[in-house]
C-alpha positions in Angstrom: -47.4 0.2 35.9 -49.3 -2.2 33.7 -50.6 -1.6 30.2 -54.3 -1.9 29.7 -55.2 -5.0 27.9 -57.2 -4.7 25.2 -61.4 -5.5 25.4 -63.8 -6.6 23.1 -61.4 -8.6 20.9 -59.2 -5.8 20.0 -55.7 -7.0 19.2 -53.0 -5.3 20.7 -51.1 -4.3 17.5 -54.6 -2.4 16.7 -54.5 -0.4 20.1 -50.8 0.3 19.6 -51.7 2.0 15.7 -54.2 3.9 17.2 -52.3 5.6 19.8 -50.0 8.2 18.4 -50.7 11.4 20.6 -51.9 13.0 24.0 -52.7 16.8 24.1 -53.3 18.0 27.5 -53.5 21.5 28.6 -51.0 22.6 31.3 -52.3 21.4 34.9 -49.8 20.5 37.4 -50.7 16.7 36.7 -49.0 16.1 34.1 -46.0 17.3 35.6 -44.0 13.5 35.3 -45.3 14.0 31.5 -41.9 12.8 30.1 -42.1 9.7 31.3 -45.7 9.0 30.7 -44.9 9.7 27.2 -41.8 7.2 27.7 -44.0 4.5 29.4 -46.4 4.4 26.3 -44.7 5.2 23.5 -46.4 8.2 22.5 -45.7 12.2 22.2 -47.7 14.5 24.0 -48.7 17.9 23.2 -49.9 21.0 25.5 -52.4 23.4 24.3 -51.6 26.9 24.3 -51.8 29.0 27.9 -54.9 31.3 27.3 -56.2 29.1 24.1 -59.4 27.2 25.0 -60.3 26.4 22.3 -57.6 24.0 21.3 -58.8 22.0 24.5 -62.9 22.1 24.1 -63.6 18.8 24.1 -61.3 18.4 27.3 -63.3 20.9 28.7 -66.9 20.0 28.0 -65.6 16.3 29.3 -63.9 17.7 32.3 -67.6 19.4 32.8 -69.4 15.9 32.4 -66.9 14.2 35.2 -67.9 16.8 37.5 -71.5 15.2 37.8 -69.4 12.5 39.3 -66.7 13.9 41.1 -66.3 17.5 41.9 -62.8 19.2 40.7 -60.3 18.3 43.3 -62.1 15.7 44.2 -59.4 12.8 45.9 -60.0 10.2 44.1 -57.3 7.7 46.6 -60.1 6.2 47.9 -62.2 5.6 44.3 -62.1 1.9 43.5 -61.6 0.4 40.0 -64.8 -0.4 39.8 -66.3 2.6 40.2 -64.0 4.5 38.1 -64.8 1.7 35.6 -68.4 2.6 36.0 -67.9 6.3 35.3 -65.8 5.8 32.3 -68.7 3.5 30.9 -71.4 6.3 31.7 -69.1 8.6 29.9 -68.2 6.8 26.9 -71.7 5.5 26.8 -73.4 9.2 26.8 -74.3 10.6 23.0 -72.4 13.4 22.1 -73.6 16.4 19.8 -70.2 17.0 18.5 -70.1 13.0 17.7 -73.6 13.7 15.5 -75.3 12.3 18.4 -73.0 8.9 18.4 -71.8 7.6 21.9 -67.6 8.2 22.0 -67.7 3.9 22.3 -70.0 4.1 18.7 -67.3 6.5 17.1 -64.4 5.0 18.3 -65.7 1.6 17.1 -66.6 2.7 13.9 -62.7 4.2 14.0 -61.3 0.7 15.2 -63.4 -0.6 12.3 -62.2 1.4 10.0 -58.8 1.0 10.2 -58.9 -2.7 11.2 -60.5 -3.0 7.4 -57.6 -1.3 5.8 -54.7 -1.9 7.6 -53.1 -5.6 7.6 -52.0 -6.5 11.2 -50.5 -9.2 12.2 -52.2 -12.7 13.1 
């Protein structure tokens, strides 16, 4: 498996400082969890069984996929490219929760943010 390099001029020592955490809530694919959390680096966290709202935004995203792919959907057969596509639509699409801002806006503004207060390396 091959860590996702870093776009838009992001240095890698930003992208690592960013990601601490995944919470997921408890589908049967994320049953090799352990060593997802292994490969990156990272903890990850499960919502409560019977607890949605500790997963909403998981759940209105999951909604928003579906206009793309319907749930258990096999997605073998999706290319990179496409999957590329919908991730662009997605993180591209204004959010009410995000005060209107696209995720890409708000996670920019994150990225800039810390980048301004944090020293990385050169």
């Amino acid at each position: 498996m091959r860590r996702a390099q870093p776009r838009g001029g992001l240095k890698a020592a930003t992208i690592e400082a960013l990601r601490k955490s995944m919470t997921y809530d408890r589908g049967a694919e994320m049953a090799c969890h352990s060593e997802l959390a292994r490969r990156l680096k990272i903890d990850i966290w499960f919502c409560d069984p019977h607890a949605p709202w500790q997963r909403g935004s998981n759940e209105n995203t999951n909604g928003l996929l579906r206009q793309f792919m319907p749930k258990g959907a096999d997605l073998s057969g999706a290319s990179q490219t496409w999957l590329n596509d919908v991730a662009a639509l997605m993180n591209n699409r204004p959010r009410k929760t995000l005060g209107w801002r696209t995720p890409a806006e708000a996670m920019a503004e994150e990225i800039q943010a810390f980048t301004s207060t944090v020293a990385l390396e050169t």
